[in-house]
C-alpha positions in Angstrom: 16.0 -11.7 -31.1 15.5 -8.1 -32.8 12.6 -6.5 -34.4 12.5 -3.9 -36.5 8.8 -1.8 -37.0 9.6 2.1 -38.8 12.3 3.8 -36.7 11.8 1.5 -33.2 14.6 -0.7 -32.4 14.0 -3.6 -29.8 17.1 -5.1 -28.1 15.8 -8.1 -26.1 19.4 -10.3 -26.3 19.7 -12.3 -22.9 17.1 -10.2 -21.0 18.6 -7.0 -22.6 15.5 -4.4 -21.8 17.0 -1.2 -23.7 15.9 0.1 -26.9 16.6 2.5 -29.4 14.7 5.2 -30.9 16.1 6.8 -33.5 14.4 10.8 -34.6 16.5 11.2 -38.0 20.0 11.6 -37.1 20.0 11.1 -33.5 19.2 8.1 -31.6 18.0 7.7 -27.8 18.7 4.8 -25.7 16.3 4.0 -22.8 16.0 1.5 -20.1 11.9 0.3 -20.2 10.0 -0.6 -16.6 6.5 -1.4 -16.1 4.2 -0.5 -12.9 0.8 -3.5 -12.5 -1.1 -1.3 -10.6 -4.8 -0.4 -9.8 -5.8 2.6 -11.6 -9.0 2.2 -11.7 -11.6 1.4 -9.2 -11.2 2.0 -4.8 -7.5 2.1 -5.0 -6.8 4.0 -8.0 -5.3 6.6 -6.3 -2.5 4.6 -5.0 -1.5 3.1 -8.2 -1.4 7.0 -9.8 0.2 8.4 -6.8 3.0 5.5 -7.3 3.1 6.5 -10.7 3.7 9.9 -9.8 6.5 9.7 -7.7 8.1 6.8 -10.0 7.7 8.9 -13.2 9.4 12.4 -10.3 12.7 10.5 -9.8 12.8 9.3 -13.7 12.5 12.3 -15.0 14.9 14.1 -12.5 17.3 11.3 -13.7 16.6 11.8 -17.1 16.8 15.2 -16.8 20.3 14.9 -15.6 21.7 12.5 -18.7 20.3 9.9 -17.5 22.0 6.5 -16.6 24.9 5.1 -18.1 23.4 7.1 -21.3 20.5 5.8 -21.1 16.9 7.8 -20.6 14.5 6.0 -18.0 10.5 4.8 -19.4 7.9 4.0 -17.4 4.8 1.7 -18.6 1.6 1.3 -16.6 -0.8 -1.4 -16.8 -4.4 -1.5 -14.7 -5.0 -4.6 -12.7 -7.9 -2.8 -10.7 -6.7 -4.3 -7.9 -7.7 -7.8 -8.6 -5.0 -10.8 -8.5 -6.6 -12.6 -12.0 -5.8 -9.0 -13.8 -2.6 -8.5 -12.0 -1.4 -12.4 -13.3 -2.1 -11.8 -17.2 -0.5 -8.3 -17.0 2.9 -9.8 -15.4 2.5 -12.9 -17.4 2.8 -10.5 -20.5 5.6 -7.6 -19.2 7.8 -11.2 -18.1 7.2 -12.3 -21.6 8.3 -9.0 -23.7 12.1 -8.7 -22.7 12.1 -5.0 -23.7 11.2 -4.2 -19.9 13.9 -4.6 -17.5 12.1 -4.5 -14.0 8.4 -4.4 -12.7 8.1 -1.3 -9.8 5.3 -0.7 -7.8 3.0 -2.5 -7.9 -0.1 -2.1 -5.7 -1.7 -4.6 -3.3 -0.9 -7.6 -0.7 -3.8 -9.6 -2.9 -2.0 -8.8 -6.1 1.6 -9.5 -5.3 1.1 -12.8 -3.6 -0.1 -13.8 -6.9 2.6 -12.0 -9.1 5.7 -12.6 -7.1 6.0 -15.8 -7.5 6.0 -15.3 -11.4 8.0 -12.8 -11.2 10.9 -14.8 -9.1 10.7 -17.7 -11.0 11.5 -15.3 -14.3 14.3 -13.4 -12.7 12.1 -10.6 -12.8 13.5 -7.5 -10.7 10.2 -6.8 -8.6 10.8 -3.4 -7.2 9.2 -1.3 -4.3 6.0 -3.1 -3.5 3.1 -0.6 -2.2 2.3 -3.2 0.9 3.8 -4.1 4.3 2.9 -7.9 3.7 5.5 -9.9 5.3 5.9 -13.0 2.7 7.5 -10.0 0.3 10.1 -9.5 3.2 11.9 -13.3 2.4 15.3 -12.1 0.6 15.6 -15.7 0.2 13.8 -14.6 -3.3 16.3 -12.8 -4.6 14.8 -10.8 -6.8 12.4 -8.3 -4.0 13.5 -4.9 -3.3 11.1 -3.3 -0.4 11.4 0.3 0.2 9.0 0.4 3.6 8.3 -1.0 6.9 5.9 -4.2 7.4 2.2 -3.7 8.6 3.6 -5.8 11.6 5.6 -2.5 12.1 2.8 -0.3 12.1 0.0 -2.3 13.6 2.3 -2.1 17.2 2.7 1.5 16.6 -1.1 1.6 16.3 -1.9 -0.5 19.9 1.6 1.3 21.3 -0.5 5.0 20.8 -3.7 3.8 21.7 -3.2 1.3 24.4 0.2 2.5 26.3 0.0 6.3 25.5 -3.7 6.6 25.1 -4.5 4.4 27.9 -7.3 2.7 25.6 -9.1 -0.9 27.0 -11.3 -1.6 24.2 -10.1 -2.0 20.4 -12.1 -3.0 17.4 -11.4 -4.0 13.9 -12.4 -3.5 10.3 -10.8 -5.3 7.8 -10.5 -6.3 4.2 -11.8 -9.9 4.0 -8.3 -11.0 2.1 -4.8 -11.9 2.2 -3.9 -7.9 3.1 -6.7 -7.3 5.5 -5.9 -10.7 7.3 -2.4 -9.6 7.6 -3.3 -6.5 9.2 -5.6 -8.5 11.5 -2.6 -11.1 12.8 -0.2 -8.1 13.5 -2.8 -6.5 15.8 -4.2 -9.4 17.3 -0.1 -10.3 18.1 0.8 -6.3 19.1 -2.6 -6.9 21.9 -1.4 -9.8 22.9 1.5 -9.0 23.9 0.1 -6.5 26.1 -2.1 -9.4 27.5 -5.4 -7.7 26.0 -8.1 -9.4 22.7 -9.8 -7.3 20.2 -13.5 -6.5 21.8 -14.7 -6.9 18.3 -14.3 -7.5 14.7 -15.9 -6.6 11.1 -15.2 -7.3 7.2 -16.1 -5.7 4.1 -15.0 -7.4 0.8 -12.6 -6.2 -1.6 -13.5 -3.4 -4.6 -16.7 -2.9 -2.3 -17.9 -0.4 -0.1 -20.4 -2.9 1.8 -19.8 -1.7 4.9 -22.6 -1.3 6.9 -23.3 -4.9 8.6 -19.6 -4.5 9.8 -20.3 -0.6 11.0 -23.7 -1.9 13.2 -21.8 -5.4 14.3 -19.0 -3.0 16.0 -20.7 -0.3 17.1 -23.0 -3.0 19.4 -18.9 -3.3 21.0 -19.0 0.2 22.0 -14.8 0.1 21.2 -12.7 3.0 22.4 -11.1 3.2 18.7 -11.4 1.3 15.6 -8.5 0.4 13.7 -8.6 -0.2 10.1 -7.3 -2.0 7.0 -8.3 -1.0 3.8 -8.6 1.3 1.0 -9.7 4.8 1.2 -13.1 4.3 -1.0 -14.9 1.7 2.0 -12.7 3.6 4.8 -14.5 6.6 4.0 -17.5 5.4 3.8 -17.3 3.6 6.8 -16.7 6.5 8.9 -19.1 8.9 7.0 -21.7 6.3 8.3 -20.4 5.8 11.8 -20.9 9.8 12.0 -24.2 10.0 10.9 -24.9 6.8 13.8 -23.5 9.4 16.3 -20.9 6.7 16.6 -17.3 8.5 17.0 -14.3 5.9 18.5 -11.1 6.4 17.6 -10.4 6.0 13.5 -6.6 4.9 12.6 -6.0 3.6 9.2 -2.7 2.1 7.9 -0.6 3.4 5.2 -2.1 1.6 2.5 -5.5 3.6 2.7 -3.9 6.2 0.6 -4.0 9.6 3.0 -4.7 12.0 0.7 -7.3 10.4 -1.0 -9.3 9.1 2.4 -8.7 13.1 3.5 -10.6 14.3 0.3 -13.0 11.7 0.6 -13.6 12.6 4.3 -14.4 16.1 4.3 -15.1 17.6 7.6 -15.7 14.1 9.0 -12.2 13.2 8.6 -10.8 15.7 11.2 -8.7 13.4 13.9 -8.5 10.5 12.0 -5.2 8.7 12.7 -3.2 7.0 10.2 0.1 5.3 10.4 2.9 6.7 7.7 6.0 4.4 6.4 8.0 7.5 4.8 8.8 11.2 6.0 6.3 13.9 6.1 6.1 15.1 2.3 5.4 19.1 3.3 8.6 19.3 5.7 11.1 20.7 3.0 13.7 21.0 5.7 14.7 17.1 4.6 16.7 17.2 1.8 14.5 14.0 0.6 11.5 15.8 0.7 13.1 19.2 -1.3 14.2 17.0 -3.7 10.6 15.1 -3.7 8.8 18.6 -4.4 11.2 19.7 -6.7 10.8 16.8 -8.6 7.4 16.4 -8.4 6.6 20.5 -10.1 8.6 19.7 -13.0 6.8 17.1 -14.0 3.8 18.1 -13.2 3.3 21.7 -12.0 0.0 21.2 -10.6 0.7 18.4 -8.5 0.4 18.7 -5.0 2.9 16.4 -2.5 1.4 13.7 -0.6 2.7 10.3 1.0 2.1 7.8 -1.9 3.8 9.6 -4.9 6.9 10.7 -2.1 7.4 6.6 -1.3 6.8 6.2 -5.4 10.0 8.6 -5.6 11.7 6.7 -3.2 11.1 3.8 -4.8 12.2 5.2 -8.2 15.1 6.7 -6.2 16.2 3.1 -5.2 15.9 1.7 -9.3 18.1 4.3 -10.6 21.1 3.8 -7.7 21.1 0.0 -8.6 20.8 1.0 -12.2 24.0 2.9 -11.6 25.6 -0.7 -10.3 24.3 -2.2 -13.0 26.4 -1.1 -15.6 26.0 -0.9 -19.2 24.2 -4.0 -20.4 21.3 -3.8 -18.1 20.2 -7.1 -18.5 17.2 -8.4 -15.7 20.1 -10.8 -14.1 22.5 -7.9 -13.7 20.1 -5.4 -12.6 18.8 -8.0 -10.0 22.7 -8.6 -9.0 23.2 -4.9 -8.3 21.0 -4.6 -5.7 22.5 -7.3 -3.6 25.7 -4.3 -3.7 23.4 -1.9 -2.2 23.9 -1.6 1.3 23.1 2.0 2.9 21.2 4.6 1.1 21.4 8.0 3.0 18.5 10.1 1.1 18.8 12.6 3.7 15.8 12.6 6.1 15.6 8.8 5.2 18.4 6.2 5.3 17.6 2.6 3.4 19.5 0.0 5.1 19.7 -3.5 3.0 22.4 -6.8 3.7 22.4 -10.4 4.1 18.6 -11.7 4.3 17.0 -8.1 4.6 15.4 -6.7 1.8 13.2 -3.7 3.3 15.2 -0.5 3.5 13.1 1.0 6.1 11.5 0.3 9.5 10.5 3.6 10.3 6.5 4.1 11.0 5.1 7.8 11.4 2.0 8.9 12.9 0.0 11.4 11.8 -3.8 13.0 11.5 -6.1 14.8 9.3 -7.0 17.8 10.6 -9.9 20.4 10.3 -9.1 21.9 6.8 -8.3 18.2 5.5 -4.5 18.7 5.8 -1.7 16.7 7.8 -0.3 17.0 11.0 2.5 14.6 12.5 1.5 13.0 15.8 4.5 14.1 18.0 6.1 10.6 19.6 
């Protein structure tokens, strides 16, 4: 199949996603992928910061000739965070064979209703912004994961509070969905282990910031700290209200709240919140994965500042363009999706992607850090 509209060239032969686009006498081959992701609405900020860091290692590719002579794209599409949107807008990049791989995408809700359209396809399905287990079953075959599972960094929550801490009494709040219930199972299991329940619990629903019943049902608790899975928007406004109650546990958020943007949110009421990290500090240039990340970063955009969203975006572009150099020249889907079952260690320098038989996540690591007085980041030592 090959259409032909002025000087655009589509070549969509077996799952072939290249193009051709030809500026009179020279002609520019590129290799097409498309990001589903919210950017609009409470979470908009990790879709762009995604975007960001995708769009950091593409150009730094490109920049460089390229791969295998061809230039790198990048296509975004707005789900707002909501699985119905995120269907039609996979249904359509599965359907026009000029893209070659979907890449992060945004959102336990959303990809546990895309995946499974985009494994039955063949689709490559690339870097995942969520810690949801179900995307952690290589037996798909076509799921590349960059970071650790909320599983990972709900234990390194209770492991701070309750064995370093010495904290008796932990609460809850929650997205009532699929990704707030996951964060819910991995702390109820990481307390029980440790032979403790949650003292209390509280929900807000998705694309809200409803969350004042929750906020008065656990402060009645009187918990030591209050851990928390959700996006920045309701986080914020959670604890902007529980400050103005005179209500002050313990705040730690998981990665997916997006850091920077809860922290600007925040204001001075977000100094000493906690929140659990799945990829290196982005201002510690003494990484050679984090130079690069900055470097990167300021030549595409000179204004931008670094952050941990858009640094795990450039990892995860970072991962598409070494199994694009597998690939080889034809770049179809199948042999794209083939390449990364030839990946096997990834030394970034600072951060080391491990993959093999039935493990598809690259990294395990968890980080813990806080927002300080002036809004900035500080690691949490241990």
């Amino acid at each position: 199949m090959k259409s032909i509209k002025n000087t655009f060239f589509a070549a969509a032969i077996s799952g072939l996603a290249a193009s051709i686009t030809a500026t009179g006498a020279h002609a520019e081959k590129t290799v097409n992928f498309a990001q589903v992701a919210a950017f609009e609405g409470p979470a908009a900020a990790l879709g762009t910061g995604m975007k960001q860091g995708i769009l950091a290692a593409f150009e730094e590719a490109n920049r460089n000739g390229g791969v295998n002579g061809y230039k790198l794209t990048l296509e975004t599409m707005d789900d707002g965070y909501e699985p119905d949107r995120s269907v039609s807008q996979v249904k359509k990049v599965i359907a026009d064979e000029k893209y070659l791989a979907l890449i992060g995408p945004v959102g336990t809700p959303t990809t546990k209703a895309t995946q499974p359209l985009a494994t039955k396809a063949g689709m490559p399905f690339i870097g995942p912004f969520t810690g949801a287990g179900f995307l952690r079953d290589a037996s798909y075959g076509n799921v590349f994961n960059v970071r650790a599972t909320y599983a990972a960094e709900t234990e390194a929550w209770i492991k701070h509070l309750v064995d370093d801490q010495g904290m008796k009494n932990i609460a809850i709040l929650y997205q009532d969905d699929g990704f707030g219930r996951v964060g819910l199972a991995g702390v109820q299991e990481a307390l029980d282990r440790r032979g403790m329940t949650l003292v209390a619990e509280g929900t807000y629903t998705r694309n809200t910031t409803a969350v004042k019943t929750a906020l008065l049902e656990l402060r009645t608790a009187k918990p030591d700290a209050v851990v928390m899975v959700g996006a920045y928007k309701p986080i914020a406004e959670f604890i902007k209200l529980s400050k103005r109650l005179k209500f002050e546990p313990q705040f730690v958020n998981i990665s997916f709240v997006g850091s920077k943007a809860l922290a600007a949110e925040l204001g001075p009421d977000g100094d000493g919140v906690i929140i659990s990290q799945v990829v290196p500090f982005p201002w510690d240039a003494s990484q050679p994965i984090v130079a690069e990340y900055q470097a990167a970063l300021k030549a595409v955009d000179a204004s931008a500042e670094p952050g941990f969203v858009s640094l795990e975006g450039y990892m995860v572009g970072r991962l598409a363009i070494e199994a694009l150099k597998k690939a080889g020249p034809e770049m179809t889907r199948a042999d794209y999706v083939k390449a990364f079952s030839e990946i096997e260690t990834l030394d970034f320098g600072g951060a080391t992607l491990s993959f093999g038989a039935g493990d598809n996540q690259g990294m395990d690591s968890v980080f813990m850090t806080k927002i300080t007085a002036d809004g900035s980041f500080a690691p949490i030592d241990g």
